[in-house]
N, C-alpha and C positions, 0 to 999 in steps of 0.2 A: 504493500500500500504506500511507503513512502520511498522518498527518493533512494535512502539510502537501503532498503530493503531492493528495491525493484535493479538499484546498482550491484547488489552483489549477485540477486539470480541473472542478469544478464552475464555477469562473468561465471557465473556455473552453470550455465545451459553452452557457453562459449567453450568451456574447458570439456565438457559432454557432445562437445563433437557440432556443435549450430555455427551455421554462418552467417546468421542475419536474428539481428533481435529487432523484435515489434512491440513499440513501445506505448502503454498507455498511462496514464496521470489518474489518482484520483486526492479526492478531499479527505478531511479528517475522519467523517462518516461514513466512507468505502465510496460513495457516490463517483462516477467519472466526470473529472473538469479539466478543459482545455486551459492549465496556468501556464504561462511560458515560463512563470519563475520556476516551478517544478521541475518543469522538461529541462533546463539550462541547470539548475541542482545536480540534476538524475546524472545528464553528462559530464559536468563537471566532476564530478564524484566521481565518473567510469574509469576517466580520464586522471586523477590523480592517485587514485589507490591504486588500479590495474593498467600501468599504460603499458603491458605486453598485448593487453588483448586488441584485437585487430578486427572485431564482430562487425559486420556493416551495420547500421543503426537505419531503422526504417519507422520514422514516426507517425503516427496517427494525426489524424486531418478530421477526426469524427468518433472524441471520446467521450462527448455529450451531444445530445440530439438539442440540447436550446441553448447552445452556443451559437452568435452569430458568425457570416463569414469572414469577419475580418479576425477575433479574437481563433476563429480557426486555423488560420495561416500565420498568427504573429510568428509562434515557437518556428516557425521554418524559416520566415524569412530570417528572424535572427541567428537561428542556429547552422542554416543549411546542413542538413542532413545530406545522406547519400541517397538515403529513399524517404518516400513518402507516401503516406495512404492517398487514393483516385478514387471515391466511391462513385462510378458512372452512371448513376441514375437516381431519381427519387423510390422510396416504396416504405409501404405501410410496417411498422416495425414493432418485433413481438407482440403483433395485436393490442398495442397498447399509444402507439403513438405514429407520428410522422415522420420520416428521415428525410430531409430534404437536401437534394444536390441538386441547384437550378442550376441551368443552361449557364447563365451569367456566371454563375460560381465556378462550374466546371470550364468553360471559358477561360475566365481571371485568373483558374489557379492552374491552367495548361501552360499558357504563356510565362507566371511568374516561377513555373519550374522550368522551365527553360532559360530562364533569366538567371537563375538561381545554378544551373544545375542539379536538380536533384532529378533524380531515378522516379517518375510515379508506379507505385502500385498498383495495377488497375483492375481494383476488386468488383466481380461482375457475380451480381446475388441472383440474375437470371440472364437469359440471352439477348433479352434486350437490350443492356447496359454492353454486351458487345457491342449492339448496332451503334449505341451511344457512341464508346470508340472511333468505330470504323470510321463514322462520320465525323470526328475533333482530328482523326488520323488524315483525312482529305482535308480538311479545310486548317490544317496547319498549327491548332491547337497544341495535339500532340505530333511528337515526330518518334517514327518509328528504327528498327524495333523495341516495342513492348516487352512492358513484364504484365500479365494478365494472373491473378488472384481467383481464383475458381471459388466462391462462399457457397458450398452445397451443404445443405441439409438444417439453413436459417429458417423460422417463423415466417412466412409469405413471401419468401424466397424459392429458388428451385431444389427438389427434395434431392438427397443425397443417396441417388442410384449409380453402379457402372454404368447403366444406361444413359442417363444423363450425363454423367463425366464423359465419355465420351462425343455425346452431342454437344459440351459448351464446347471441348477442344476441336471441335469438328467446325463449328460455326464461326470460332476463333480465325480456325487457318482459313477459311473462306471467306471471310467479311475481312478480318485485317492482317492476312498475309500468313505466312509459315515461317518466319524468320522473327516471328515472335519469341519469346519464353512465358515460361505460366508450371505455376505451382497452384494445390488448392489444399483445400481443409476439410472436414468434414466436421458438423456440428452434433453433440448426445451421439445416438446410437449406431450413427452413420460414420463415425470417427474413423473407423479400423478400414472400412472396407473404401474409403477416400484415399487413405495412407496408401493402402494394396494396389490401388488406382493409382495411383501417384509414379508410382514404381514400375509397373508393368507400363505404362505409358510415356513413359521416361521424361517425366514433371517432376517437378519439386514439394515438398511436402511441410505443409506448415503445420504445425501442433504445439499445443499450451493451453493454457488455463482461461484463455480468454473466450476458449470455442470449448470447452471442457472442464467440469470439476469433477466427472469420475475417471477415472483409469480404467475400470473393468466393472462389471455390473454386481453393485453394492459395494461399491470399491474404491474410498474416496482419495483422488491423487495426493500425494506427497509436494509434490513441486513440480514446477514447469521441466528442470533438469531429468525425474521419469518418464517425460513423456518422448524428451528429446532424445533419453537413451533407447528407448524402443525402437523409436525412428531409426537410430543408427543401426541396430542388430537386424533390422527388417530391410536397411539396404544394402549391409553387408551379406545377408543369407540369399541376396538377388544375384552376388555376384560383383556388386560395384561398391564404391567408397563415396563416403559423405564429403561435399564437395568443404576445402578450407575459405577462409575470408576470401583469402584472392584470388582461386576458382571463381567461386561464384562471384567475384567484382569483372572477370572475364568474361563469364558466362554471360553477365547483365550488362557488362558495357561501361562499368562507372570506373569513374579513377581516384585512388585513393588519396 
């Protein structure tokens, strides 16, 4: 929950084998709030107790639904990150509220990553928010290639099948190219078989506590670092190795 908590599990999911931490802020009362002073803490602290670790840092654009868009983009424009969360669409969220990414915002914050250099994440919670893409991809918003964020198995998002996994990655390479990259997640009970997805389709695999608080059924996790070690044991038993920091700054295109 705080800075200095959230500083040490990124450097023990990093030493667990992860090349990229996703970072979100919250308040005194667990609530999520976009502070820049936290986010600037959080790295500062990464930064002076752990400067061996080399974790690419990928922050959140959307860790409160009634943050406006500017207090959404301070922490980046001050911090410049390497990545940063793209949510490409609006939709109705855990049946409880609104998530809004207008035209205008995803607009603003194409060009100011680009301005910026920062890497977008572009998390697509159905296939739509592909088409969203495709279309900031032509008209120069975003430039390609992409990192595309697969959210299968959210609240009125698209449900978390192989089936589906392989129709976002399929709609992906057909709406905006093949020279994309794209890792996804699965959310509850769709967790494992996203991960297995991930693998056999040779995507990248995101997992932690922010998409999961069980481990296993009746199983409450430990730390984001177990989730990350399964991940590792599940892509070494495929055959392959978990990519290091600067693999995957390769793979993605960013420069350290």
């Amino acid at each position: 929950m705080t800075p200095e908590e959230i500083c040490e599990d990124v450097y023990d999911c990093w030493q667990a084998g992860a090349a990229i931490a996703h970072l979100h802020m919250r308040d005194d009362d667990g609530n999520g709030i976009m502070d820049p002073v936290r986010f600037k803490k959080t790295w500062d602290l990464l930064k002076e107790r752990h400067p061996d670790c080399d974790i690419i840092i990928n922050m959140t654009t959307s860790g409160d639904i009634h943050a406006d868009d500017e207090i959404r983009v301070a922490h980046v424009k001050e911090l410049k990150p390497e990545m940063a969360s793209y949510d490409c669409g609006s939709m109705n969220w855990l049946n409880s509220g609104l998530f809004i990414n207008s035209p205008k915002f995803l607009e603003d914050c194409g060009y100011l990553f680009q301005e910026l250099g920062v890497k977008p994440e572009i998390e697509a919670f159905d296939p739509g928010m592909i088409g969203n893409a495709a279309y900031y991809l032509k008209k120069g918003v975003l430039v390609g290639p992409q990192h595309f964020q697969f959210c299968m198995g959210c609240a009125n998002g698209i449900a978390g099948t192989m089936k589906n996994l392989v129709f976002m990655k399929e709609t992906m390479e057909s709406l905006c190219g093949k020279d994309n990259t794209w890792s996804c997640f699965g959310v509850g009970h769709s967790a494992m078989e996203m991960m297995y997805g991930a693998v056999a389709l040779g995507g990248g695999i995101r997992v932690g506590m922010e998409d999961n608080v069980m481990y296993g059924r009746g199983q409450l996790a430990d730390s984001n670092r177990q989730f990350v070690e399964r991940a590792v044991r599940v892509i070494r038993e495929y055959g392959n190795e978990p990519a290091t920091p600067d693999e995957a700054r390769e793979m993605l295109g960013l420069k350290k």
